[in-house]
Phi, psi and omega in degrees: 000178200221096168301170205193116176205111175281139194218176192033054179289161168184200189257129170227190184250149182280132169110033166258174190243155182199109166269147146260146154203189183210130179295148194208158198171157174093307172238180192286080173359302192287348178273011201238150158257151174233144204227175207226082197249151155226193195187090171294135186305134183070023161233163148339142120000127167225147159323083161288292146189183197206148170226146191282165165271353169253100148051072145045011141343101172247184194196120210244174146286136176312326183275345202251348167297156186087004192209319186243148162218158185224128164249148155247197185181079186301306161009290185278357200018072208220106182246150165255127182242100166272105195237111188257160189034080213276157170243113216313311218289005174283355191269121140196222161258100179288134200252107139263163168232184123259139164248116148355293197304156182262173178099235185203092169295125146283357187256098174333351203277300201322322215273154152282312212226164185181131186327137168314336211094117170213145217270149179231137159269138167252090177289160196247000000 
């Protein structure tokens, strides 16, 4: 098994930058893509972005390129979510996970495992 814990959600003002990241434990870090989901009150789960464990393949959600980017830092069993120019319709709760699948999975199904949550808020 694998644990998963996002840390630096917070309250910011729009057009602001905001990193989250997130800790991984338990399993070999480098065998999992890791992804990136949130989930605004009274909506789905939605698709943020992901980065693979073969040579840093990332994949952003279409509205959100150019403003969200994802890094890791295996070493570190550390994936990162940089979110720039941040927007109110940007306040929710981020999820990270791991995943198996190969490629660069969009489906909440592909993931196993996954991160407590931690909320980002946006003011307009």
């Amino acid at each position: 098994q694998v644990q998963l814990v996002e840390s630096g959600g917070g309250l910011v003002q729009a057009g602001d930058s905001l990193g989250l990241s997130c800790a991984a434990s338990g399993r070999t870090f480098t065998t999992y893509t890791m992804g990136w989901f949130r989930q605004a009150p009274g909506r789905e789960r939605e698709f943020v972005g992901c980065i693979s464990h073969s040579y840093g393949v990332t994949k952003i959600a279409g509205a959100l390129k150019g403003r969200f980017t994802t890094s890791r830092d295996n070493a570190k069993s550390t994936v990162y979510l940089q979110m720039n120019n941040l927007k109110p319709e940007d306040t929710a709760v981020y999820y990270c996970a791991a995943s198996t699948s190969v490629g660069v999975p969009t489906s909440t199904l592909q993931y196993q495992y996954w991160g407590q949550g931690t909320q980002v808020t946006v003011s307009s």
